[in-house]
N, C-alpha and C positions, 0 to 999 in steps of 0.2 A: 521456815523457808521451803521446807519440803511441800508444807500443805500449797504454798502457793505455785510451784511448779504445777503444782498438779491440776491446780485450778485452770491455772493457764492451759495446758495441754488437752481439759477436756473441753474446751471450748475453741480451738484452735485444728480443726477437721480440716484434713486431707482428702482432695473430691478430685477423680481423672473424669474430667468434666466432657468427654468424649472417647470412648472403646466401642468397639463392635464386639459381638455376640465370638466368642471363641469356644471352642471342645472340644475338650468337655469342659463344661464350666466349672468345676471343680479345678482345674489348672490356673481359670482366671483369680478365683479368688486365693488360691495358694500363692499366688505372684502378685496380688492387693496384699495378702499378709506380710509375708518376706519386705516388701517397699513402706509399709504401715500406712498404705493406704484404705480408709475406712468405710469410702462410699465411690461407684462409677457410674456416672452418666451413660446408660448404655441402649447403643442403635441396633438398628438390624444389621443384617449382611444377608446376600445373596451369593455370596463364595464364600472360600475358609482355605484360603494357605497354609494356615497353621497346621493342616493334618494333611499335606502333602511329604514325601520322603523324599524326594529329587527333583532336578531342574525343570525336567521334562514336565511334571506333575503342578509346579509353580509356573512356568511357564503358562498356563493351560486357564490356572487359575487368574492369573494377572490381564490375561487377552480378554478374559469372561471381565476382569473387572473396569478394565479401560473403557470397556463396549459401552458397561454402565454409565460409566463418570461421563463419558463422551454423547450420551443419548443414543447410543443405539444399537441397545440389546433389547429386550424384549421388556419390559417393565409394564408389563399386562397386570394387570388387578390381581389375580390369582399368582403371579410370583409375589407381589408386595403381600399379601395376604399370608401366605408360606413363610415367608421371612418374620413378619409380625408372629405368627404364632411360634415358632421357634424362640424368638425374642422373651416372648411371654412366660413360655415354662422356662427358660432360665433365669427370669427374676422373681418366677414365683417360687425357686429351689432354694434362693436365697432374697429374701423380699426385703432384710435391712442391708444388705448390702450394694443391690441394683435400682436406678430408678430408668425410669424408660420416658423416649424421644421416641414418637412416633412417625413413619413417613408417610406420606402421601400422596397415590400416584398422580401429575398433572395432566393425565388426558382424562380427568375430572371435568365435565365440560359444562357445568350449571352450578351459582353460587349454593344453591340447594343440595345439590347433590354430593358436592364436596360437605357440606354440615353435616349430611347424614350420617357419612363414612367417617367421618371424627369424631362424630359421636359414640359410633361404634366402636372403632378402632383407634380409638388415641383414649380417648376420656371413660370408656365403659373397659378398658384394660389398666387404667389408672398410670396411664402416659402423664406425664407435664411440659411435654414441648412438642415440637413436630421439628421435626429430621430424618436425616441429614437427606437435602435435597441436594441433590446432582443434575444439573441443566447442562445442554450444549450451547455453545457459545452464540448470542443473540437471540436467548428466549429466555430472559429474567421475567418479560411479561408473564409468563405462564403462573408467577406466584402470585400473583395480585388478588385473584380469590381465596387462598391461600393466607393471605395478610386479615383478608374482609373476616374469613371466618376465623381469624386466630381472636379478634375481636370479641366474638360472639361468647367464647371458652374462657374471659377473664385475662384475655392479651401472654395466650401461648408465646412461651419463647419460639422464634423458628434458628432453625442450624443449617446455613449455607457454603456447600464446599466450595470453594475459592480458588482452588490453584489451576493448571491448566484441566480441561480446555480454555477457563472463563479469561475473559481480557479485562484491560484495566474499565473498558466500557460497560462492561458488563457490572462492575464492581461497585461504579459512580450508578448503575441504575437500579443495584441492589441498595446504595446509599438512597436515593431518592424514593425508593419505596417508604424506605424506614421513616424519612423524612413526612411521607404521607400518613402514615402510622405510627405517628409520635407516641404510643400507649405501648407498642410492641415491641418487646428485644428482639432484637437481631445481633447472629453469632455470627461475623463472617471466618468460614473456616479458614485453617491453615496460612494465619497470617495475607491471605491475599495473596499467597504464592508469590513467583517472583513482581510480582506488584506491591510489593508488602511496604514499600517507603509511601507511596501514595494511598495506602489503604489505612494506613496509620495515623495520614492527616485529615483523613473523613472518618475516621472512629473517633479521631480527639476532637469535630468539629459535631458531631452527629450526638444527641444526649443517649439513644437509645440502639445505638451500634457497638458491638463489643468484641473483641479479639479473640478468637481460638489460637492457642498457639502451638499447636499438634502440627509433626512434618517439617517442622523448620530447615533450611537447608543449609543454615550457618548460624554457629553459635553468635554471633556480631550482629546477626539481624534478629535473633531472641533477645540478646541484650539489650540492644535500639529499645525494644518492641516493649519491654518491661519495665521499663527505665521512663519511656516518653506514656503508658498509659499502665501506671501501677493498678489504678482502680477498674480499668477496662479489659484487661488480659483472664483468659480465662485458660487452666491448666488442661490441658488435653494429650491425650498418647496415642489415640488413634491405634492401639491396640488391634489387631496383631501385628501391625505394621510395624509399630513406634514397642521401644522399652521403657516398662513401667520404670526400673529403676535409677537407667541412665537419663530420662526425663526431667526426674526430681531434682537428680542431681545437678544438672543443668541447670535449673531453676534458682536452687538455692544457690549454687557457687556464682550465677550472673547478675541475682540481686542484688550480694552482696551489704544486703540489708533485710533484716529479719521481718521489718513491717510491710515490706515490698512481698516479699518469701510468703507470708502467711496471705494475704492479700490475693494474691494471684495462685496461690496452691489451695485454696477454698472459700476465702471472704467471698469473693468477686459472685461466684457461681451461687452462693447461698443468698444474696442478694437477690437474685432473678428468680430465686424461686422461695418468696419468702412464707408461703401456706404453710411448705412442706415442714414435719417436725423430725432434723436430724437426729438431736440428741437423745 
């Protein structure tokens, strides 16, 4: 009996299938142990709340981040670049524990040029997706190159943030990409935000559209969400934002079913990335 527990448990890997870059990273992965989480999908950042002391100092950080999500901070080549290289020396401080989602900036303006930069900076850093893209609302266009060359790299996953600003149009045109790119995962983040009941019927209608479930703003719409696409949900914390432990926990008590739990706490995400060798 014992030997089989065990078998089971090493084969049944815990993946926060979306965190950002946090420090010192030494705190992240003390907070992957403590939760016995074994591997994180991990993006860049170009802020860090987590090492703020006061409102004033979050404050400051959140206005920097909204700019982002909203398109209109500065997201020139050389902040993406900065952020990447930060990126970098924290998964090469722990290289079995971090894998890396590269982003990409969209005023990439030739399908060339965009390959180049991926080559560079996603695949010669030994990336396996490209993320997390943040657009303002009515410019899904902008990934379309983005799509062409994820092709080119063996059908990169891409990771698309989802909640506001984007609307539910935006959502159906991030669906019809996918649709166009039947070969490529697509993660739409954070449930689709408060669109998350119509983003759930184009993930369960879509073969190659998948569910981030990071950010939830009701445990009712997590449970919907894992219950209607067991094999499409993919566990994410969105780290610093989100808790590694109360996430899990989440998970496990709304399954309510242990092949759902395992499924969506790491099947789902090892699926998408089936080169890589976890164990």
């Amino acid at each position: 009996m014992v030997v089989k527990v065990c078998i089971y448990q090493y084969f049944i890997m815990i993946i926060d299938g979306h965190s950002h870059v946090i420090l010192p990273a030494q705190k992240h992965i003390e907070l992957m142990d403590e939760a016995g989480v074994e591997k994180t999908v991990l993006f860049s950042t170009m802020v860090h709340p987590e090492r703020t002391t006061d409102l004033s100092g979050f404050r400051k950080e959140m206005q920097r981040l909204n700019e982002i999500i909203g398109g209109q901070a500065n997201t020139a080549v050389a902040a993406r670049l900065a952020a990447i290289k930060e990126q970098k020396e924290t998964i090469d401080l722990y290289p079995t524990r971090f894998i890396g989602f590269g982003t990409v900036p969209l005023t990439l303006n030739t399908e060339n040029v965009v390959n180049e930069y991926i080559e560079k900076e996603v695949i010669e850093n030994g990336f396996v997706g490209l993320g997390e893209f943040t657009l303002p609302s009515g410019s899904i266009k902008l990934l379309k190159p983005v799509f062409k060359a994820s092709t080119n790299y063996g059908n990169l996953p891409l990771w698309i943030h989802a909640f506001n600003p984007l609307t539910l149009q935006d959502i159906k045109e991030i669906a019809q990409c996918a649709e166009d790119f039947p070969s490529v995962p697509v993660i739409i983040g954070h449930l689709g935000g408060s669109n998350w009941l119509e983003t759930i019927e184009l993930v369960k209608k879509t073969p190659n559209l998948y569910l981030d479930i990071s950010a939830y703003f009701s445990t009712l719409v997590l449970k919907m969400a894992i219950h209607a696409l067991p094999s499409k949900c993919i566990f994410g914390v969105d780290m610093p934002y989100g808790d590694l432990q109360l996430a899990l926990d989440a998970v496990r008590k709304l399954s309510n079913d242990d092949k759902i739990a395992d499924a969506v706490l790491g099947e789902n995400i090892l699926a998408l990335l089936p080169h890589l060798n976890f164990l």
